[in-house]
SELUMMAR-408238 format. One record per residue: residue number from 1; x, y, z of N, C-alpha, C in turn. Coordinates in nm, 3 decimals, padded with zeros to 5 digits. Layout:
BEGIN
<rec NUM; <X; Y; Z>; <X; Y; Z>; <X; Y; Z>>
...
# end
This chain:
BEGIN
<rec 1; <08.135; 11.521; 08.862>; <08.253; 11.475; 08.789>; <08.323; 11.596; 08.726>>
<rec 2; <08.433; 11.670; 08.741>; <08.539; 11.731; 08.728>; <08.605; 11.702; 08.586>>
<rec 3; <08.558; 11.729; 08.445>; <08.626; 11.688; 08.335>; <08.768; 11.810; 08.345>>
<rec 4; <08.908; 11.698; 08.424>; <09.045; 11.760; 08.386>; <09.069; 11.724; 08.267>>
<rec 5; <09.092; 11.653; 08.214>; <09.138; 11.609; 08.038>; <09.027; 11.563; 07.973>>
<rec 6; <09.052; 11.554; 07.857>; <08.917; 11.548; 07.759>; <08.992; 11.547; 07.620>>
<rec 7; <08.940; 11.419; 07.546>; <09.016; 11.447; 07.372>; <08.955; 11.350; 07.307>>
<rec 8; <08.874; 11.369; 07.175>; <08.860; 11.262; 07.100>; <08.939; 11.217; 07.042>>
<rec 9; <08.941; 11.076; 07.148>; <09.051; 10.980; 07.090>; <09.082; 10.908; 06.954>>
<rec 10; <08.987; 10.857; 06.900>; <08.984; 10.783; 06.776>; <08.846; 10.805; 06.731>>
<rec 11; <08.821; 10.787; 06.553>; <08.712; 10.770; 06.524>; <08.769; 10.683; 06.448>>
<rec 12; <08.665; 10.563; 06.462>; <08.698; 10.456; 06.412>; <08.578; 10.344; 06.305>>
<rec 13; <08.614; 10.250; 06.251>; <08.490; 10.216; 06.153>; <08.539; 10.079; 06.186>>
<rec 14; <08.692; 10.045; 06.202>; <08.746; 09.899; 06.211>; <08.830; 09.901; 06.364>>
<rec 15; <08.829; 09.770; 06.342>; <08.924; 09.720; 06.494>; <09.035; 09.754; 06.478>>
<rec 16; <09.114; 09.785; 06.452>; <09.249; 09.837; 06.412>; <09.287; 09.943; 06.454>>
<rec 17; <09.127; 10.041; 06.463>; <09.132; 10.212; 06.453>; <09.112; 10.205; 06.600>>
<rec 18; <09.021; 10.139; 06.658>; <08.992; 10.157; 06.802>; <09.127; 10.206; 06.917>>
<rec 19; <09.094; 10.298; 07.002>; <09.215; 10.296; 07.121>; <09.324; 10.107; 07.165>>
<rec 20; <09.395; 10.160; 07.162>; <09.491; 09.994; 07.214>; <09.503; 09.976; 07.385>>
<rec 21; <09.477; 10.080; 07.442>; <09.521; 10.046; 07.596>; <09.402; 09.992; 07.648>>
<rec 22; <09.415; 09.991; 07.778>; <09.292; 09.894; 07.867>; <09.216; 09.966; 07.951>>
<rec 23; <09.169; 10.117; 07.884>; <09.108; 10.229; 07.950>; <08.949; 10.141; 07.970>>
<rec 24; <08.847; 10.129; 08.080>; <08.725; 10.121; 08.064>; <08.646; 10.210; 07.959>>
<rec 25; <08.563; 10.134; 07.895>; <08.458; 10.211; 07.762>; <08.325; 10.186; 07.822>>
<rec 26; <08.244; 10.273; 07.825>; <08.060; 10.285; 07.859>; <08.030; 10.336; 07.715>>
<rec 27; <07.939; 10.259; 07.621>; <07.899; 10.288; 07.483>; <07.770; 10.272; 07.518>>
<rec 28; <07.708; 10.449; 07.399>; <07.557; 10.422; 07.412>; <07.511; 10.439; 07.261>>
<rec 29; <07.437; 10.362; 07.289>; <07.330; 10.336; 07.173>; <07.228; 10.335; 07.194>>
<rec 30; <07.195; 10.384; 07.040>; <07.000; 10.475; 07.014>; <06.977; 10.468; 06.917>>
<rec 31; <06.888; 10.531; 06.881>; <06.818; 10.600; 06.750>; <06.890; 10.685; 06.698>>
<rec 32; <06.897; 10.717; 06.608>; <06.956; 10.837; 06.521>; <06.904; 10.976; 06.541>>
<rec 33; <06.802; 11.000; 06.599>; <06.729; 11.141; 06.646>; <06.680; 11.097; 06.820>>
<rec 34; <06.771; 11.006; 06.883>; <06.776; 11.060; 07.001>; <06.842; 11.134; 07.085>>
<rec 35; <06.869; 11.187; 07.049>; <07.009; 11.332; 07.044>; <07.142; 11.291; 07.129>>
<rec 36; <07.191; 11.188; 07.051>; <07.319; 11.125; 07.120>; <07.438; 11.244; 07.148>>
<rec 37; <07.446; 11.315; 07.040>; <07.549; 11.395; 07.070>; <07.562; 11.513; 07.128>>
<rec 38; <07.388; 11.547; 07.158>; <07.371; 11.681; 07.278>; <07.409; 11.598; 07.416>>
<rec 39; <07.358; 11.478; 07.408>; <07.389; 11.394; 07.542>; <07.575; 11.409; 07.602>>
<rec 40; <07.601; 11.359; 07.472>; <07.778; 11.385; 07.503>; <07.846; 11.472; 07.511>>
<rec 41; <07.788; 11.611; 07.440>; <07.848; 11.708; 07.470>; <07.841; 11.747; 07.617>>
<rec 42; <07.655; 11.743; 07.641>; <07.700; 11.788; 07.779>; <07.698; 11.692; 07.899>>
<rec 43; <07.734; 11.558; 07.859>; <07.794; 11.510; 07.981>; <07.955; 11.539; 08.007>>
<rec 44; <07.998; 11.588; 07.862>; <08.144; 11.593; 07.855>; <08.132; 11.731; 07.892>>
<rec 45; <08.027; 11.869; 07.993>; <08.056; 12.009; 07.952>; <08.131; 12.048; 07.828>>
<rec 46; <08.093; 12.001; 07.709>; <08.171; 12.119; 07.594>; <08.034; 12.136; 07.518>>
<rec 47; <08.018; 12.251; 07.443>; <07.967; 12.284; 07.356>; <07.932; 12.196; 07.200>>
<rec 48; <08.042; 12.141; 07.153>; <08.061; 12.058; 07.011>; <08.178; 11.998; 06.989>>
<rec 49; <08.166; 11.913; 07.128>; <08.306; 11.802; 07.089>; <08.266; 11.709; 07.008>>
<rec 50; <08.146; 11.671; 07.033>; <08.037; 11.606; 06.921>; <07.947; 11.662; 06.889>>
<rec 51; <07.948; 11.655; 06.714>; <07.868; 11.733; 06.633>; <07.733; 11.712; 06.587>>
<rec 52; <07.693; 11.814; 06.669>; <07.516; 11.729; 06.628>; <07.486; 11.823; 06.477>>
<rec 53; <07.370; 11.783; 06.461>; <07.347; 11.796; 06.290>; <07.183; 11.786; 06.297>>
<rec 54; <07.130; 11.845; 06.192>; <07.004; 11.861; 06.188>; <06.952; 11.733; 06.093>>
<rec 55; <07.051; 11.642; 06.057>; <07.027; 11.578; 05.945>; <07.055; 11.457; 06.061>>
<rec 56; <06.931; 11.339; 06.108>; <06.948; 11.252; 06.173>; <07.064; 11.141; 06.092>>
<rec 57; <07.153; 11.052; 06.179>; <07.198; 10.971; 06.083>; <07.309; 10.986; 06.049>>
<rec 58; <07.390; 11.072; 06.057>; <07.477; 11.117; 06.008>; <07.617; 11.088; 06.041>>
<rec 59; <07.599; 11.047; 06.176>; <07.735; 10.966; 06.230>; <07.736; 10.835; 06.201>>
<rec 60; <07.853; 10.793; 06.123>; <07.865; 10.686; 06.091>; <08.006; 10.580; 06.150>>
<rec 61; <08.064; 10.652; 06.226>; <08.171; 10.631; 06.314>; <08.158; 10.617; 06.457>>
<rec 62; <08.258; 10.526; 06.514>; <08.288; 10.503; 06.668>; <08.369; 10.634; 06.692>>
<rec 63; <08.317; 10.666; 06.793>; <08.384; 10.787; 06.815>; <08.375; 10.743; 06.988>>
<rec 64; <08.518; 10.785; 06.962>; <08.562; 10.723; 07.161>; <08.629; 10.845; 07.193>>
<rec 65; <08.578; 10.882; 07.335>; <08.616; 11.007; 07.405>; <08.742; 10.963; 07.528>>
<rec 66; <08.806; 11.017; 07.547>; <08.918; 11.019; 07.637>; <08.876; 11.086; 07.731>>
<rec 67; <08.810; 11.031; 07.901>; <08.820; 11.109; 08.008>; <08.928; 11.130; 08.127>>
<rec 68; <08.972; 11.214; 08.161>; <09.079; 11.236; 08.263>; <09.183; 11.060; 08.272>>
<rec 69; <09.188; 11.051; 08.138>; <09.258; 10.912; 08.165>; <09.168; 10.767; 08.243>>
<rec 70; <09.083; 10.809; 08.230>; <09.002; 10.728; 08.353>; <08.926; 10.640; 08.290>>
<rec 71; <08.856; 10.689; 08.206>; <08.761; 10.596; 08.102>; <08.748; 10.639; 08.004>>
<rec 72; <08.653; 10.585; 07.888>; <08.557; 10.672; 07.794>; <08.426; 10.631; 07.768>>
<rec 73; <08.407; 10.754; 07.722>; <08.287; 10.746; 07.663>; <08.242; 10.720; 07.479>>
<rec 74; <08.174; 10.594; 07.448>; <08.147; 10.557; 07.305>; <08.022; 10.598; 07.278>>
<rec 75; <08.068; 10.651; 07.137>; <07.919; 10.699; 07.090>; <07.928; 10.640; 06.953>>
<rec 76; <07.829; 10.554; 06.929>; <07.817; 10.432; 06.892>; <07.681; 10.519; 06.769>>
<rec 77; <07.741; 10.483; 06.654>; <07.639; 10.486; 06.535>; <07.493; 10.474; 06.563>>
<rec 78; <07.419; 10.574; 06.525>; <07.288; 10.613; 06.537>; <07.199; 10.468; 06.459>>
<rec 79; <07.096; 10.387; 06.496>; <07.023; 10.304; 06.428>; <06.909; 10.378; 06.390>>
<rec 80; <06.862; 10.295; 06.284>; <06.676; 10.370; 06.248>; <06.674; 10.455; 06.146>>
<rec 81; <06.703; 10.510; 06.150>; <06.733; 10.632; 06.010>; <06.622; 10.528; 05.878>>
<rec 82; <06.548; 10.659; 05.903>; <06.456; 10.542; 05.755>; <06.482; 10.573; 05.634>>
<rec 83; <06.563; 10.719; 05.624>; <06.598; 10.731; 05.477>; <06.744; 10.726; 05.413>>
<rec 84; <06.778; 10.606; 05.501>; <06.899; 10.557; 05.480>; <06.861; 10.413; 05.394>>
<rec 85; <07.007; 10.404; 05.300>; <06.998; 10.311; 05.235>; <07.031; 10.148; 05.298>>
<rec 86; <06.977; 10.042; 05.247>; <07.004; 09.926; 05.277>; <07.158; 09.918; 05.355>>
<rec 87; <07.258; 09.897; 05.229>; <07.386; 09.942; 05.194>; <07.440; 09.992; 05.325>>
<rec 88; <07.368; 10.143; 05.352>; <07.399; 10.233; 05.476>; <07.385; 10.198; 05.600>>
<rec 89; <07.269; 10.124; 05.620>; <07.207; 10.017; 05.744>; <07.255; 09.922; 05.782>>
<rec 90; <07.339; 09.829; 05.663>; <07.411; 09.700; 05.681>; <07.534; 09.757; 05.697>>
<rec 91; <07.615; 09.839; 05.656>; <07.732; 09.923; 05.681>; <07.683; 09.938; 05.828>>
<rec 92; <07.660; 10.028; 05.901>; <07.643; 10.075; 06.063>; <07.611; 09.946; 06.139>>
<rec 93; <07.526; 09.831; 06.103>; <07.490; 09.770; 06.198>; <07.622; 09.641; 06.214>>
<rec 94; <07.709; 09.643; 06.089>; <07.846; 09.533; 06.096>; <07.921; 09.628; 06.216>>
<rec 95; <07.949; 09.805; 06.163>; <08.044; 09.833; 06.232>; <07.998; 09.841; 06.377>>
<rec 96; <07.862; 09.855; 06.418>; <07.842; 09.828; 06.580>; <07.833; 09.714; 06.638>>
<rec 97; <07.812; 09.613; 06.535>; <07.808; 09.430; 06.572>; <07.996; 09.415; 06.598>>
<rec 98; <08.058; 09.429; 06.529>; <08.206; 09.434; 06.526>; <08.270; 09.496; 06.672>>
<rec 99; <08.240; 09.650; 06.706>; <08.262; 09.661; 06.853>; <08.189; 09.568; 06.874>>
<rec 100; <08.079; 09.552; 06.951>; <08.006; 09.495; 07.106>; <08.053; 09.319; 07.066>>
<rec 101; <08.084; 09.273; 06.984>; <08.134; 09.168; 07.015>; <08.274; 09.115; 07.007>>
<rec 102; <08.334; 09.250; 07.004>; <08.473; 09.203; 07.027>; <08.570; 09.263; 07.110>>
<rec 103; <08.501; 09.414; 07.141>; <08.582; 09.485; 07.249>; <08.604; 09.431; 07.358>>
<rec 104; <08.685; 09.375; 07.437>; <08.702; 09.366; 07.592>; <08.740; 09.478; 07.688>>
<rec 105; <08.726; 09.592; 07.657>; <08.767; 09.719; 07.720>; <08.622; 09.759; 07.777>>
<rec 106; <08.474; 09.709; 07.681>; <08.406; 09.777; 07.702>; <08.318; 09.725; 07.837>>
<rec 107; <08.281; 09.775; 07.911>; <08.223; 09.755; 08.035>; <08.059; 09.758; 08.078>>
<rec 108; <08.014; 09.868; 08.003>; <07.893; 09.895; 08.020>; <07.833; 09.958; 07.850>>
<rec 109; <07.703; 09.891; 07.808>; <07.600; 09.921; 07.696>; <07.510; 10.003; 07.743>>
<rec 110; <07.442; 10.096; 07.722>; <07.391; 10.194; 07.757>; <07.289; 10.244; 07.684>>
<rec 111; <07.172; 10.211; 07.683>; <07.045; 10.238; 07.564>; <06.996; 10.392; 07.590>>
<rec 112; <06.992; 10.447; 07.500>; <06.960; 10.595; 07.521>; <06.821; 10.578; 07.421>>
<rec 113; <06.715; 10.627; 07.485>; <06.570; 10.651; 07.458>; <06.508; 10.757; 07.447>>
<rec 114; <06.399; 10.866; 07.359>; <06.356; 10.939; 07.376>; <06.257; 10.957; 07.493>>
<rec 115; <06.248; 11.030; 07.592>; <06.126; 10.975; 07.710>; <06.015; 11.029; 07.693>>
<rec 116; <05.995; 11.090; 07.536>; <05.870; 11.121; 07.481>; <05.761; 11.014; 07.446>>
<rec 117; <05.836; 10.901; 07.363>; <05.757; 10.837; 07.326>; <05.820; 10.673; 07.352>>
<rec 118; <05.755; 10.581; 07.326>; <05.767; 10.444; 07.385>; <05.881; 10.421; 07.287>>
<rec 119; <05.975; 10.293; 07.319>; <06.075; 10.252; 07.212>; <06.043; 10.206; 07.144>>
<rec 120; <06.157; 10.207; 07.033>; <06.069; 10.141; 06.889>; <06.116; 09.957; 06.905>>
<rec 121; <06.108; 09.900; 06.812>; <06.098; 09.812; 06.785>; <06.299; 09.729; 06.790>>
<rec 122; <06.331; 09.819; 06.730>; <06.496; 09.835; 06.739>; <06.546; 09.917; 06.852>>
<rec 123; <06.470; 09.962; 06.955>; <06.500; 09.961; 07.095>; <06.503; 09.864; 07.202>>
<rec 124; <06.354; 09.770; 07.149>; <06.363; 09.680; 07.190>; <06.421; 09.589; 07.198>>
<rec 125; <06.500; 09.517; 07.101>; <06.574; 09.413; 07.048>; <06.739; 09.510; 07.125>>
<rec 126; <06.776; 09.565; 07.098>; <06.906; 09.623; 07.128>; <06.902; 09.579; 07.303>>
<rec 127; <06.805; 09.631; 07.367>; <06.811; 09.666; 07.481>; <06.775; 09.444; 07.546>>
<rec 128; <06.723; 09.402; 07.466>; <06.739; 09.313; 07.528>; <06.866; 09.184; 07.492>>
<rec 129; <06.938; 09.203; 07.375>; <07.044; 09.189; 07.346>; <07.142; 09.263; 07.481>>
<rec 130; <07.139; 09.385; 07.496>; <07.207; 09.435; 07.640>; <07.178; 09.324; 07.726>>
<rec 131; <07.073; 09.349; 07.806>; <07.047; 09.257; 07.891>; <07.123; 09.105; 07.911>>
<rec 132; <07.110; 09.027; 07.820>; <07.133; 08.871; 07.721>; <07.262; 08.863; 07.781>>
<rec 133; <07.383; 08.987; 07.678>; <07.468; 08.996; 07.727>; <07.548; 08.999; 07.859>>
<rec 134; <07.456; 09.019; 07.965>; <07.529; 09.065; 08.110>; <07.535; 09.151; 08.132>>
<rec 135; <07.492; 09.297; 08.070>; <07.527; 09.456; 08.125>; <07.390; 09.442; 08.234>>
<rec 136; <07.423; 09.579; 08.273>; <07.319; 09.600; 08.367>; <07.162; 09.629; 08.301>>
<rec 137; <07.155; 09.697; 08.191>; <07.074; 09.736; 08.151>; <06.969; 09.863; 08.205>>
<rec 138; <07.099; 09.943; 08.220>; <07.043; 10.103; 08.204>; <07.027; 10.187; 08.085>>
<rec 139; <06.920; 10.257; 08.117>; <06.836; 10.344; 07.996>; <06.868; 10.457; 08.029>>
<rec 140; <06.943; 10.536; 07.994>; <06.894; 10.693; 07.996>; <06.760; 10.744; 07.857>>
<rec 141; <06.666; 10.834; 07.961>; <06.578; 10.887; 07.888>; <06.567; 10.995; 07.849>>
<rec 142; <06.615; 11.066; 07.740>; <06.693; 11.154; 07.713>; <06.544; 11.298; 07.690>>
<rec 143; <06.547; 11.397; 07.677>; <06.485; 11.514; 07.631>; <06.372; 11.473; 07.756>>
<rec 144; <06.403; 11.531; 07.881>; <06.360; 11.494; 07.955>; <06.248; 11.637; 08.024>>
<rec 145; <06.309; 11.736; 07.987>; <06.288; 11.864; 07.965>; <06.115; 11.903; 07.877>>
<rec 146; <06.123; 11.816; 07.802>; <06.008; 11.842; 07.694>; <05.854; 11.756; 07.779>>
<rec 147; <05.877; 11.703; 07.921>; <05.782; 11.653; 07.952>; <05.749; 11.714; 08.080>>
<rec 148; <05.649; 11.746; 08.112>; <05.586; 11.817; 08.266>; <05.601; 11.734; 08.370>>
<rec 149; <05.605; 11.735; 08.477>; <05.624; 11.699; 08.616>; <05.520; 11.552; 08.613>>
<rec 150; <05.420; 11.566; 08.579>; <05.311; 11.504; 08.597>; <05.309; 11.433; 08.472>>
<rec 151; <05.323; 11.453; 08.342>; <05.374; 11.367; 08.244>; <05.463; 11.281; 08.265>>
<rec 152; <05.543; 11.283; 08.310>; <05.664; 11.142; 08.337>; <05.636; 11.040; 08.398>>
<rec 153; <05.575; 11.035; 08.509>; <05.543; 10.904; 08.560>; <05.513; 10.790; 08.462>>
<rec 154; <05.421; 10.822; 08.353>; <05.299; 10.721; 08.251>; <05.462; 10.726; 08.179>>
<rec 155; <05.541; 10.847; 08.131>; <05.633; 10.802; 08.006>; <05.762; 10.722; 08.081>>
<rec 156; <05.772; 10.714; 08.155>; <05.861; 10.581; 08.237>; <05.795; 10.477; 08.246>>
<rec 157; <05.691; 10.496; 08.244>; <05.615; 10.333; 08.294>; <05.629; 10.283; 08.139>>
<rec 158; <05.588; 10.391; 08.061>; <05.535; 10.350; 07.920>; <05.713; 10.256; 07.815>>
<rec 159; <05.813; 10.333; 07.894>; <05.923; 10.267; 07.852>; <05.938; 10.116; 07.934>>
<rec 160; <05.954; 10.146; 08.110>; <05.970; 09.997; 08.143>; <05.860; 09.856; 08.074>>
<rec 161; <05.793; 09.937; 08.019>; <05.641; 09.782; 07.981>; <05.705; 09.758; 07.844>>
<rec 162; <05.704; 09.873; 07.721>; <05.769; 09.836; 07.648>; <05.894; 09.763; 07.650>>
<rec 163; <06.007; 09.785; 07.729>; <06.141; 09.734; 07.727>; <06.149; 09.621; 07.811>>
<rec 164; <06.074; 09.560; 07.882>; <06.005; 09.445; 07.949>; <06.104; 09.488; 08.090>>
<rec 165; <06.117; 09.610; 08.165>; <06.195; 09.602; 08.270>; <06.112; 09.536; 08.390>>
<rec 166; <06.170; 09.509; 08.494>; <06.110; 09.477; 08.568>; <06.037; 09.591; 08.664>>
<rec 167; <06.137; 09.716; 08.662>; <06.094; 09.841; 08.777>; <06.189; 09.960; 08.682>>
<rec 168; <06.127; 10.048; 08.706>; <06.198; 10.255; 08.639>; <06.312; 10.239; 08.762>>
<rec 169; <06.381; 10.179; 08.820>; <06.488; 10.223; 08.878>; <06.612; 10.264; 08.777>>
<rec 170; <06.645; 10.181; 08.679>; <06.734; 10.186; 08.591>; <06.695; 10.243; 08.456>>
<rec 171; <06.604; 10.351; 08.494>; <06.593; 10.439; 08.366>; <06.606; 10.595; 08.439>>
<rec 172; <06.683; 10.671; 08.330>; <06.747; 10.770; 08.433>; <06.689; 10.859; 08.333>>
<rec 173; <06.587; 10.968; 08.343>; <06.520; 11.093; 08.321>; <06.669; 11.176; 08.288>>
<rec 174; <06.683; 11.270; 08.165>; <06.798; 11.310; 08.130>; <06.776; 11.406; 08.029>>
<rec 175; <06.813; 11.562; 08.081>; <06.784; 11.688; 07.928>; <06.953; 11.748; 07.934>>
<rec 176; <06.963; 11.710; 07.823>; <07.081; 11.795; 07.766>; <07.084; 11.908; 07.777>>
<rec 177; <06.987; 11.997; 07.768>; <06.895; 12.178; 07.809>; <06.955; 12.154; 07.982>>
<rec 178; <06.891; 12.140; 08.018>; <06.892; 12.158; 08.196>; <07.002; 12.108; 08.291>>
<rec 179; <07.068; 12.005; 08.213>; <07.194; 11.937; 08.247>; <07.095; 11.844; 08.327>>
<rec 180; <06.979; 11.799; 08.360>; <06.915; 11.682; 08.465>; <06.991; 11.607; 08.436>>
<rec 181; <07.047; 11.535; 08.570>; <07.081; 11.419; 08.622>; <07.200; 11.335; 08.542>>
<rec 182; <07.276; 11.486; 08.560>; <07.435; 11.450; 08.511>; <07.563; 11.364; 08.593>>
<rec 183; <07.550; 11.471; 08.737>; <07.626; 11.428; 08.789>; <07.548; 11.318; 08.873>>
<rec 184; <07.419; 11.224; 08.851>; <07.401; 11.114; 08.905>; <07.430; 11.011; 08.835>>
<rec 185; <07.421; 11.027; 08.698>; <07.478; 10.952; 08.569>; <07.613; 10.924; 08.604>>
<rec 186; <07.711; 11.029; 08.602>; <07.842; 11.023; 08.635>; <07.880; 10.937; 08.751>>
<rec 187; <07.822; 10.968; 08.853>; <07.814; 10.895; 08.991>; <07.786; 10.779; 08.918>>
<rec 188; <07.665; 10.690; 08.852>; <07.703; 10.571; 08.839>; <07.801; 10.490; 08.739>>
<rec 189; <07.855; 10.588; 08.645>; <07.967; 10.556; 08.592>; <08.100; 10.528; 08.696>>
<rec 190; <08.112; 10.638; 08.747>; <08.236; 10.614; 08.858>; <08.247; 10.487; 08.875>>
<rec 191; <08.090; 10.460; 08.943>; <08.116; 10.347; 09.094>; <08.113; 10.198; 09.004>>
<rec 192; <08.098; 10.182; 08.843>; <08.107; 10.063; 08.775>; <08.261; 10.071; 08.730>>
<rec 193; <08.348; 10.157; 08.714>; <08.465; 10.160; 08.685>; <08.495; 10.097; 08.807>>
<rec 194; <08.504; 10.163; 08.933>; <08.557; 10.124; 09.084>; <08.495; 09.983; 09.138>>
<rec 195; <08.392; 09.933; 09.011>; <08.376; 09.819; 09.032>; <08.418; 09.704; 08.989>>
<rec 196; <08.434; 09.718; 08.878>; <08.506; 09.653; 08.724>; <08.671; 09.643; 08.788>>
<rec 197; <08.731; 09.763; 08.850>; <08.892; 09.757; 08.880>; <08.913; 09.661; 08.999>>
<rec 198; <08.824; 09.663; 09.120>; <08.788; 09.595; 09.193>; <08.816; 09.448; 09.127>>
<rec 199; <08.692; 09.397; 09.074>; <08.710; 09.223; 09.015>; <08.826; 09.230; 08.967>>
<rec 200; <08.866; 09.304; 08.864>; <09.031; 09.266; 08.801>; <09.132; 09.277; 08.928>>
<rec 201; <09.113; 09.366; 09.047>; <09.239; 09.346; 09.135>; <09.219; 09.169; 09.188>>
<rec 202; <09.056; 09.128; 09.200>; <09.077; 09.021; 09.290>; <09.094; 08.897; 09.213>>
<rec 203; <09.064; 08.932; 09.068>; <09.097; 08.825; 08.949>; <09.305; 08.808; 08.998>>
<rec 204; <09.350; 08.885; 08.960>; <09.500; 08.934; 08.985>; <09.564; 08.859; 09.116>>
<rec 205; <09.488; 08.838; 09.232>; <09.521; 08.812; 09.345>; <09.542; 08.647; 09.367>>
<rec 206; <09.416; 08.579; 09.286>; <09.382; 08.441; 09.320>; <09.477; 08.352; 09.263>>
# end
């Protein structure tokens, strides 16, 4: 994937703030220290279009990326943070309940996982809320880098049992360090846009 244009479009907390046109949105959601925003930087190749921080938690905004006009990418408030306040928790979880149930732009939910260790408990529930919903229910498994050749097999299995998948096809091994399995990521972004435009041409037709 060829990033020609690139701009953070809106950061947003309310419906109001969100983009207005009918661009496709892929939003992912995680943990607060599953390094959402090394993920976006370098799926987007930039350095710090999103700002990662040593302090988990810290994004508290929708932040929607503008690609070559084509789609975007949402990066959706970090969950989990344990030394966040009540207050702070019920704040993030309205403003991500608010998107996913009211955007119609958005196309694909996208659970991002550490592939160190099994999901938590609020991985679980998210990811099967995905599911519930109708997405496909792909995982990227992020810091993919930090595990040996021979380590991964058990930490994929150890996510599909936890996340009740049926098969590791739809969990995609992924290091922000190495760039792994960017442009296959991308590739399946493409082909759900070219799929999504597809139904709306034949919705259009009937």
């Amino acid at each position: 994937m060829k990033i020609r244009s690139l701009e953070l479009e809106a950061v947003a907390v309310k419906p109001h703030q969100y983009p207005q046109d009918g661009l496709p949105e892929f939003a992912f959601a995680g943990r607060s220290n599953v390094g959402k925003s090394s993920f976006i930087n370098s799926m987007l190749n930039r350095k710090n279009i999103a700002r990662t921080s040593g302090k988990p938690g810290k994004t508290r905004t929708i932040n929607f990326y503008r690609v070559n006009d084509e789609l975007r990418l949402v990066d959706l408030p970090g969950y989990g943070y344990a030394v966040a306040s009540k207050k702070d928790k019920d704040e993030w979880a309205r403003t991500i309940n608010t998107y996913l149930g009211n955007r119609e732009n958005l196309k694909e939910l996208i659970l991002l996982v550490d592939m160190r260790h099994a999901p938590s408990a609020q991985d679980q529930e998210m990811y099967r809320w995905i599911v519930e919903s109708g997405f496909a229910g792909l995982v990227v498994a992020t810091k993919a880098d930090k595990l040996s050749r021979r380590e991964r097999p058990q930490a994929l299995q150890q996510i599909r049992r936890t996340l009740e998948m049926e098969n590791t096809d739809l969990i995609i091994p992924y290091s922000a360090v190495t760039k792994e399995n960017i442009p296959t990521l991308w590739s399946i972004l493409m082909d759900m846009v070219d799929f999504h435009k597809n139904q709306e041409e034949e919705i259009e037709e009937q």
